[in-house]
VEXSE-270849 format. One record per residue (C-alpha): x, z, y; residue number from 1. Coordinates in pm, 1 decimal. Layout:
BEGIN
[atom [X,Z,Y],NUM],
...
//
This chain:
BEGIN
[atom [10101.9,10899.7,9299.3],1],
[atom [10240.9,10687.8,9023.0],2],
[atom [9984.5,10592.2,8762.4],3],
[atom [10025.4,10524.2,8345.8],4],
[atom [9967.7,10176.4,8245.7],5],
[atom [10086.7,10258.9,7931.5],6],
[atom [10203.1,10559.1,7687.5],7],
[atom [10344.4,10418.3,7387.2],8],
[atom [10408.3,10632.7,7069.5],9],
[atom [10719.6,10557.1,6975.4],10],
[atom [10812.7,10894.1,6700.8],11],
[atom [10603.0,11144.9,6670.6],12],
[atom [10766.8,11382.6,6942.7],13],
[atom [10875.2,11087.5,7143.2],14],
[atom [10671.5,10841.7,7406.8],15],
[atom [10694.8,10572.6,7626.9],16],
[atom [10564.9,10548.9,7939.4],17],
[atom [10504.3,10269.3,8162.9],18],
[atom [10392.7,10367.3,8536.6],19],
[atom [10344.6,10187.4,8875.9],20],
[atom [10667.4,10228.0,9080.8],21],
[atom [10760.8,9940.7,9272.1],22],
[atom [11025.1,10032.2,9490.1],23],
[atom [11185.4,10189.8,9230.0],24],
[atom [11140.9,9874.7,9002.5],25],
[atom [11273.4,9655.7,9261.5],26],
[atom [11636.2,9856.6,9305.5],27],
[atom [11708.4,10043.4,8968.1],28],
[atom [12038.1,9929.9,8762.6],29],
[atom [12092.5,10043.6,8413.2],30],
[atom [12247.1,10388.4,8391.1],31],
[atom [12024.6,10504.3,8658.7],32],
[atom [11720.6,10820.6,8658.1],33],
[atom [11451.5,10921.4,8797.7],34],
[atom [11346.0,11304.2,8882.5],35],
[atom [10967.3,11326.5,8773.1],36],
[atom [10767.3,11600.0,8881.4],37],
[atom [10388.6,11599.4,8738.9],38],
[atom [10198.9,11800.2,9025.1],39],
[atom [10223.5,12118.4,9223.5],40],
[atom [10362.0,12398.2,9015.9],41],
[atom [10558.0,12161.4,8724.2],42],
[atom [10897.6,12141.4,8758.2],43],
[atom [11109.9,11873.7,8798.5],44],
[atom [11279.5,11681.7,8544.1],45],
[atom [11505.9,11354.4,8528.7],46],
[atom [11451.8,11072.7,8302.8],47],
[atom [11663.7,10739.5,8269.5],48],
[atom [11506.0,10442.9,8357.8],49],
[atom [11463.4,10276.7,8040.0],50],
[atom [11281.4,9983.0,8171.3],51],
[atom [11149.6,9799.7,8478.9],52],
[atom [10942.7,9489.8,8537.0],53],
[atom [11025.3,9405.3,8909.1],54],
[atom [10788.2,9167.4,8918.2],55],
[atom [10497.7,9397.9,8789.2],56],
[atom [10616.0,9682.1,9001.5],57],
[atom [10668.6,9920.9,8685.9],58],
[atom [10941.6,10100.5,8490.8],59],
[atom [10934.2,10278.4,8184.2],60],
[atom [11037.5,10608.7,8120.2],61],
[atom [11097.3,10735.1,7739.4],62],
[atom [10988.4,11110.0,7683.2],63],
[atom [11044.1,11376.3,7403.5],64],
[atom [10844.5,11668.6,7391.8],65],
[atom [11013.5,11917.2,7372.4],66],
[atom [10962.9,12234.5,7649.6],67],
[atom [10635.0,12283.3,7905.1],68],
[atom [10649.7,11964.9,8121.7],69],
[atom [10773.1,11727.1,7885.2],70],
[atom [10458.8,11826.2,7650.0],71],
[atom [10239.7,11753.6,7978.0],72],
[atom [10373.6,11441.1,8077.9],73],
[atom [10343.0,11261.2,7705.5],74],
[atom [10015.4,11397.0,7713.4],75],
[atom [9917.3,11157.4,7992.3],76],
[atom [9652.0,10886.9,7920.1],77],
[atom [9621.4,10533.9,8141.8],78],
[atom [9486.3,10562.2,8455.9],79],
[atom [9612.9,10914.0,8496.1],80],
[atom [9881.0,10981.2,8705.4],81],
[atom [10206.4,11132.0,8829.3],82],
[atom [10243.5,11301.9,9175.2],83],
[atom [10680.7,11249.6,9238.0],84],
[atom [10856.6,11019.9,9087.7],85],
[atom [11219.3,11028.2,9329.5],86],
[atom [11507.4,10709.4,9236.2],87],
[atom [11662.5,10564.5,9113.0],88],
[atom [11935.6,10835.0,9185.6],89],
[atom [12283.4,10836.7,9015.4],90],
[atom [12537.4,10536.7,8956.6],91],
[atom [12493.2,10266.9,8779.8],92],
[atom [12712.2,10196.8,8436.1],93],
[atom [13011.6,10044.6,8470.5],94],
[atom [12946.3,9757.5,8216.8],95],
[atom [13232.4,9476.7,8079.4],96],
[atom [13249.7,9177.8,8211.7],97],
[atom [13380.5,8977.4,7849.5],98],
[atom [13408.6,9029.5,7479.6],99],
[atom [13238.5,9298.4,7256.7],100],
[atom [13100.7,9615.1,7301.4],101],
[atom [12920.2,9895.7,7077.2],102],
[atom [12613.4,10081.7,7213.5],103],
[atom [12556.7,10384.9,6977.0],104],
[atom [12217.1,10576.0,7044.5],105],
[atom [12099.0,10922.0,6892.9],106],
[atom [11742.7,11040.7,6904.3],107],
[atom [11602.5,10954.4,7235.6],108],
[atom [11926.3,10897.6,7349.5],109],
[atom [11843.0,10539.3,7219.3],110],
[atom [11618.6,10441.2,7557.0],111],
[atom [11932.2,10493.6,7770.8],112],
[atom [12153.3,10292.7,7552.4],113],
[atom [11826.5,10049.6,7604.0],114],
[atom [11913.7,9925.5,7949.5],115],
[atom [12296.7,9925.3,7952.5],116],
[atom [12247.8,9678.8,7594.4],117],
[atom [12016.6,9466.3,7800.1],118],
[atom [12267.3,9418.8,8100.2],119],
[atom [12530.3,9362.4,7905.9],120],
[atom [12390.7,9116.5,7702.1],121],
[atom [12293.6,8927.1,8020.0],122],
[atom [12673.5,8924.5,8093.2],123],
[atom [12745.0,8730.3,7797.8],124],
[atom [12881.0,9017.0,7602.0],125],
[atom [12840.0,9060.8,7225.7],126],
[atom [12650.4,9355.6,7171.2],127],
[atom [12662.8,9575.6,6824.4],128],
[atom [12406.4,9863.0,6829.6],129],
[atom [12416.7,10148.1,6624.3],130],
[atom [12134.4,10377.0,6617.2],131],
[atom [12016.8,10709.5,6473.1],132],
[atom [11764.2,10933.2,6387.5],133],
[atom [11751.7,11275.8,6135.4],134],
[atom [11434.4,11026.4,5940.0],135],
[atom [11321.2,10638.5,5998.1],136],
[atom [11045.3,10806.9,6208.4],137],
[atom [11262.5,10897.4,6487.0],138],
[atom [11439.5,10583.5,6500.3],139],
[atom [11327.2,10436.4,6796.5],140],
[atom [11371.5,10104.5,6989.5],141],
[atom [11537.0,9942.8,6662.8],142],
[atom [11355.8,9604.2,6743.9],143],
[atom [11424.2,9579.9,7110.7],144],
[atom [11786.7,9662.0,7031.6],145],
[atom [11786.9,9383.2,6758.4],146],
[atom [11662.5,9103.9,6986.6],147],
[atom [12019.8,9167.7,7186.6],148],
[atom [12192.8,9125.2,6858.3],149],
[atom [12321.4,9295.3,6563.0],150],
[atom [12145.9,9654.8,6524.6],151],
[atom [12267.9,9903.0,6259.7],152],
[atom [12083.9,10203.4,6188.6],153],
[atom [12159.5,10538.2,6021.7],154],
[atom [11932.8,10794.8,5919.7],155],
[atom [12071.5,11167.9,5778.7],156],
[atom [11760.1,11129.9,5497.8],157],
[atom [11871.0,10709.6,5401.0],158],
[atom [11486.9,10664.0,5469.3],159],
[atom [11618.4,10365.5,5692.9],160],
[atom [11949.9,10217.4,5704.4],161],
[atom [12265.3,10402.1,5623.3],162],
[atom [12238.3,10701.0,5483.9],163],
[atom [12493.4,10929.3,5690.7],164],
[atom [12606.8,10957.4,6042.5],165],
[atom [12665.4,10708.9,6333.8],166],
[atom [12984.9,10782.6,6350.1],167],
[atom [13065.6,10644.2,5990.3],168],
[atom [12870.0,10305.0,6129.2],169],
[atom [13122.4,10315.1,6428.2],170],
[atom [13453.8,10396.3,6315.5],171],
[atom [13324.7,10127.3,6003.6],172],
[atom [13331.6,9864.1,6335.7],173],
[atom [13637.6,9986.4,6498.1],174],
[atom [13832.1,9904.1,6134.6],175],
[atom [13649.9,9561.6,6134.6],176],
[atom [13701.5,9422.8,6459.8],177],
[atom [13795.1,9430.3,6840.3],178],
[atom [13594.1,9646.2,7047.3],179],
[atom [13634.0,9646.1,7439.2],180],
[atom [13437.4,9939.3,7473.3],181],
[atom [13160.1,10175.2,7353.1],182],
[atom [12887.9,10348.1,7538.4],183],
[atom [12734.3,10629.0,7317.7],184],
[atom [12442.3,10858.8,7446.9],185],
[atom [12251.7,11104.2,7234.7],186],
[atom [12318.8,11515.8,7159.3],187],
[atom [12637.4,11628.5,7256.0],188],
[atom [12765.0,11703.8,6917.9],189],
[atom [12678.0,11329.6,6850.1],190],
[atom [12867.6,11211.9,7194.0],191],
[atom [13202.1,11449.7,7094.3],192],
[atom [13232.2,11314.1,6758.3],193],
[atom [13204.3,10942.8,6853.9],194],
[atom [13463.6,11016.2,7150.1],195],
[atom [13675.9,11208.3,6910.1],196],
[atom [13649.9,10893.1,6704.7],197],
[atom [13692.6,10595.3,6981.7],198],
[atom [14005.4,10812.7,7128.5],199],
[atom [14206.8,10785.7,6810.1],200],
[atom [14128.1,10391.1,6821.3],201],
[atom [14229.2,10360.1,7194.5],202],
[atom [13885.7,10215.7,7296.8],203],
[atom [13777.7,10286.2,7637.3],204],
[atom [13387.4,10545.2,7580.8],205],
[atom [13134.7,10602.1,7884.4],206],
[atom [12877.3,10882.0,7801.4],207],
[atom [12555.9,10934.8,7948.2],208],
[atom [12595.5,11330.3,8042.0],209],
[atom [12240.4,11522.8,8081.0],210],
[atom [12326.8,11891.2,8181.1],211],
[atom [12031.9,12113.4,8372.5],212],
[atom [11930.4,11866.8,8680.4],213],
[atom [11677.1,12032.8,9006.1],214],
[atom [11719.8,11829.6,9302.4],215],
[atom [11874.0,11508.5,9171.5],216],
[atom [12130.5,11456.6,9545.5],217],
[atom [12392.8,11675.3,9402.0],218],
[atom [12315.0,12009.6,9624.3],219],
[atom [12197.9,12271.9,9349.5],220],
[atom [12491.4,12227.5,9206.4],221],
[atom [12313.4,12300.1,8875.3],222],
[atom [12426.5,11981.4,8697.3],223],
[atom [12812.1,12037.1,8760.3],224],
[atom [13033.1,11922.3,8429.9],225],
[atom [13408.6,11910.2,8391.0],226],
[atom [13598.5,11619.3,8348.3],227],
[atom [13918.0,11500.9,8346.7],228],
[atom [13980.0,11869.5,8434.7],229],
[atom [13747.5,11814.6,8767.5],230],
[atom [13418.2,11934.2,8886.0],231],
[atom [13183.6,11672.2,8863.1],232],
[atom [12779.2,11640.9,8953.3],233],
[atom [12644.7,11441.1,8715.8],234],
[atom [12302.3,11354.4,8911.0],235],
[atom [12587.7,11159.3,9214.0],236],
[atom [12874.9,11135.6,9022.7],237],
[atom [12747.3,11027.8,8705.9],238],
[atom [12557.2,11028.4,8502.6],239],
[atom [12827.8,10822.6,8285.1],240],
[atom [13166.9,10954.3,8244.4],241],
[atom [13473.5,10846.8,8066.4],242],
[atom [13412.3,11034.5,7711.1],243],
[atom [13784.7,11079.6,7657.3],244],
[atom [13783.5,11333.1,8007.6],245],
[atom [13425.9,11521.5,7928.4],246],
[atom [13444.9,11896.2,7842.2],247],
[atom [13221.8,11869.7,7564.2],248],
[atom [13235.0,12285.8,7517.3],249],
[atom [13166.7,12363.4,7900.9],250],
[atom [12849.2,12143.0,7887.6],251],
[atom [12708.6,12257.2,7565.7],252],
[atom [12746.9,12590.9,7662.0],253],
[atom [12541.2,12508.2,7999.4],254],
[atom [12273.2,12324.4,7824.2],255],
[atom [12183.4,12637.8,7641.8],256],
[atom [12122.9,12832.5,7986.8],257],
[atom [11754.4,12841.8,7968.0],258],
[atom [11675.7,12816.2,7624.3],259],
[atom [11508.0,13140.6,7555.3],260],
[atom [11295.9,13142.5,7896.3],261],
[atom [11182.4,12800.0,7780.2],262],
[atom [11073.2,12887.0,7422.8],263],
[atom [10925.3,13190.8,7606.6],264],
[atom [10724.6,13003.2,7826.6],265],
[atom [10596.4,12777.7,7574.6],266],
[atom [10449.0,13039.4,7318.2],267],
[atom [10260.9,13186.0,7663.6],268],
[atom [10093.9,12801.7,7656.5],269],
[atom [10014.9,12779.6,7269.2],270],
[atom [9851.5,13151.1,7327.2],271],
[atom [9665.8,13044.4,7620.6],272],
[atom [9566.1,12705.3,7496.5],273],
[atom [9434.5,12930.0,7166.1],274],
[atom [9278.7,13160.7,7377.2],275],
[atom [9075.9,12889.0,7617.6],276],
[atom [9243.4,12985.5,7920.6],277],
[atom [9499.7,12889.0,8167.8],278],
[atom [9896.7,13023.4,8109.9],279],
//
C-alpha cells in the first residue's frame, strides 16, 4: 500500500500526487514510469515519475482524468491509499552532456518534460522550455519549469503567453540559436509536428511515446510502436525514441483501440453514481 501525502490541483482535469514509495524513490531516473493499479478490480495504468524526494521516500505522479481509473485515482484524499504501485520500469532519457537544449511540453505532457528539465539542468545544460495548454488553466508546471530557466508558454486562446502553437515558439528558437537537442512530449499530433519541424533543422528529437501499456516488462505486447521501421515495446525499449524514426500514424491509430469501450464504461459510472449504486 502506497499512501497520498498530497493531491495537488494543478488544472481542473489534472492532479498531482505525492505518495510514499521509497524504493521506488531511491532508484527512479527521469524518463522512467510507474504501472499504478488502485485495488482489486481497477486496471492498471502507467504514469511517469514526475518527481521523487529520496530522502522523504516519495515520488509524484501527475494525473488527468480522463477514463474510469484515472477519475478514481485524482479522487484520492491524504491518508488514503494505493494498493500497486510496480517501477520504475522503462529506460531512462538519454540526456546531453553540454550546450542547449529545448524541452517542449503539451497538456500533461508537461510533468514528463518535468524531470528530464531537472536532470539536465543539473548537467550544466541551458534549458529553454516551451509549454502549452488549449487555455492558461491547463498550463501546468510553468513555475517549476521557470526556476530551471527560460520558460515560454503558448496557449491556442492567448489567455497566457503566445497566442498560437508550440511549434511556432520552437521553430522561433531553432532560427535564433543553436540547439543540441529537443525533447518534446505531449499528444501525438503535438509530438509529429515538432519532429516534422526539428527534422528540417537537423536537430537530434527524443519523444516520450505512451501507446496502450498492461504489464509494464514488455510481454503483452500491447505497447508495441514502430520505429526506425522496427518493432519496438515502449514499456522496455522506451519509453523515449528518436522522433525522426517514430511512426506517428501506426501509434495514433493504436491509441484509439479502446476508445469507445472506455466512453462506454464511463457513462455506466455517471448512471450508477446518479442512480446511488455501484457500476
Amino acid at each position: 500500500m502506497h499512501q497520498v501525502l498530497r493531491n495537488d490541483r494543478l488544472s481542473p482535469i489534472v492532479h498531482r500526487l505525492v505518495l510514499v514509495a521509497p524504493r521506488i524513490a531511491a532508484k527512479r531516473q527521469p524518463g522512467q514510469f510507474v504501472m499504478v493499479r488502485l485495488g482489486p478490480g481497477h486496471e492498471r495504468i502507467p504514469l511517469t515519475i514526475a518527481d521523487a524526494d529520496p530522502s522523504a521516500g516519495t515520488i509524484s505522479l501527475v494525473i488527468q482524468a480522463v477514463g474510469l481509473s484515472t477519475r478514481a485515482l485524482v479522487a484520492l484524499q491524504p491518508g488514503e491509499a494505493i494498493r500497486d504501485i510496480a517501477g520504475p520500469l522503462g529506460r531512462a532519457t538519454d540526456l546531453i552532456e553540454s550546450g542547449r537544449a529545448v524541452c517542449v511540453g503539451g497538456g500533461v505532457g508537461t510533468a514528463v518534460v518535468y524531470p528530464i528539465a531537472q536532470a539536465l539542468r543539473a548537467r550544466g545544460v541551458e534549458v529553454i522550455s516551451v509549454i502549452g495548454g488549449r487555455t492558461a488553466e491547463l498550463v501546468i508546471l510553468r513555475e517549476e519549469l521557470s526556476r530551471l530557466g527560460s520558460c515560454r508558454v503558448c496557449t491556442d486562446d492567448g489567455s497566457l503567453g503566445h497566442k498560437g502553437v508550440v511549434t511556432e515558439q520552437v521553430k522561433n528558437l531553432m532560427e535564433a540559436m543553436s540547439v543540441q537537442a529537443v525533447y518534446a512530449v505531449g499528444p501525438v499530433p503535438m509530438m509529429r509536428a515538432v519532429s516534422d519541424l526539428t527534422r528540417s533543422y537537423g536537430v537530434h528529437t527524443i519523444v516520450s511515446l505512451n501507446p496502450i501499456m498492461i504489464d509494464g516488462t514488455g510481454m503483452c505486447g500491447g505497447c508495441r510502436v514502430s520505429v526506425g521501421g522496427q518493432v519496438r515495446f515502449a514499456c522496455v525499449d522506451g519509453p523515449e525514441f528518436d522522433a525522426h524514426g517514430v511512426d506517428f500514424n501506426e501509434l495514433w491509430a493504436r491509441l484509439g483501440t479502446y476508445k469507445e469501450q472506455e466512453a462506454h464504461v464511463c457513462r455506466l459510472k455517471a448512471a450508477a453514481d446518479a442512480a446511488g449504486k455501484q457500476p
